[in-house]
N, C-alpha and C positions, 0 to 999 in steps of 0.2 A: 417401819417398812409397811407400805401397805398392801392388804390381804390379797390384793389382784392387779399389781403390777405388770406392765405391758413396755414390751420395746413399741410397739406400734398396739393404738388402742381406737376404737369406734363406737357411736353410740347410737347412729342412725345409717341404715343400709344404702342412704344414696351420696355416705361418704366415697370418694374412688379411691381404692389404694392399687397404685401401678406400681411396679418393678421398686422393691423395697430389698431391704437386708438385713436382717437381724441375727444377728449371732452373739451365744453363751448370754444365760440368766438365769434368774431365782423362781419365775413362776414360770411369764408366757410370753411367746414373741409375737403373735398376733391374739387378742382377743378383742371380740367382736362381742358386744355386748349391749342386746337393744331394749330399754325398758318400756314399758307396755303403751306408757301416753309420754308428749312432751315434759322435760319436768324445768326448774325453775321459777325464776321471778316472771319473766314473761313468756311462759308458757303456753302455747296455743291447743285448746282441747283436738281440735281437727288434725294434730300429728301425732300418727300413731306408727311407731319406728317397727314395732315386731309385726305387722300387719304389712309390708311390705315386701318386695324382692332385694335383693342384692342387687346392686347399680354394677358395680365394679371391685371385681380383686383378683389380679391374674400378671403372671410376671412376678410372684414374689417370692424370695426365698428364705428360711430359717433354720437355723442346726443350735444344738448343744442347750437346752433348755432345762431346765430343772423336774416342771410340771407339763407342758405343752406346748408346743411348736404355734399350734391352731387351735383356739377355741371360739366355739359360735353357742353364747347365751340365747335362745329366746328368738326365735326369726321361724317363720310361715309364712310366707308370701299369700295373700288373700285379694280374690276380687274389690272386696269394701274393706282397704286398711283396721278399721275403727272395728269393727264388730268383733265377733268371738269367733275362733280359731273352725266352728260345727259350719259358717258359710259356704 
C-alpha cells in the first residue's frame, strides 16, 4: 500500500479537477501535492509547481475517509513561481 494513496491525486496546481466523487478509503480523497521544481527524466528547471496558484478545483465532493477528505502539500501562489516563498 502506498504511504499517500489518493482517490484523486495532483502534482501541479494548473491540473483542473471539476465536479469529482470520491467516497470511503484508507488515507485521502483528494490530495494535492506540489513538489518544489519539475521532477523527472525531462524535467524542465523553469516549472515550479508550489510557486503557483490553483487553476481549478470546485464542484467536488468526498465523505468516509480514513485520514482526509482534502489535503494540500506545499502550494503559495508567488508573483515569480521559481523563487523562495520571502517574494
Amino acid at each position: 500500500m502506498d504511504a499517500a494513496s489518493a482517490a484523486y491525486s495532483s502534482a501541479h496546481p494548473y491540473n483542473q479537477l471539476y465536479a469529482n466523487r470520491a467516497a470511503g478509503g484508507g488515507f485521502y480523497g483528494f490530495l494535492l501535492s506540489f513538489p518544489p521544481a519539475s521532477l523527472g527524466a525531462l524535467s524542465i528547471p523553469d516549472i515550479c509547481p508550489q510557486g503557483v496558484s490553483l487553476l481549478l478545483f470546485s464542484n467536488n465532493t468526498v465523505h468516509s475517509f480514513t485520514n482526509f477528505g482534502f489535503r494540500v502539500y506545499f502550494l503559495s501562489g508567488r508573483q515569480f513561481a521559481c523563487t523562495t516563498t520571502l517574494n
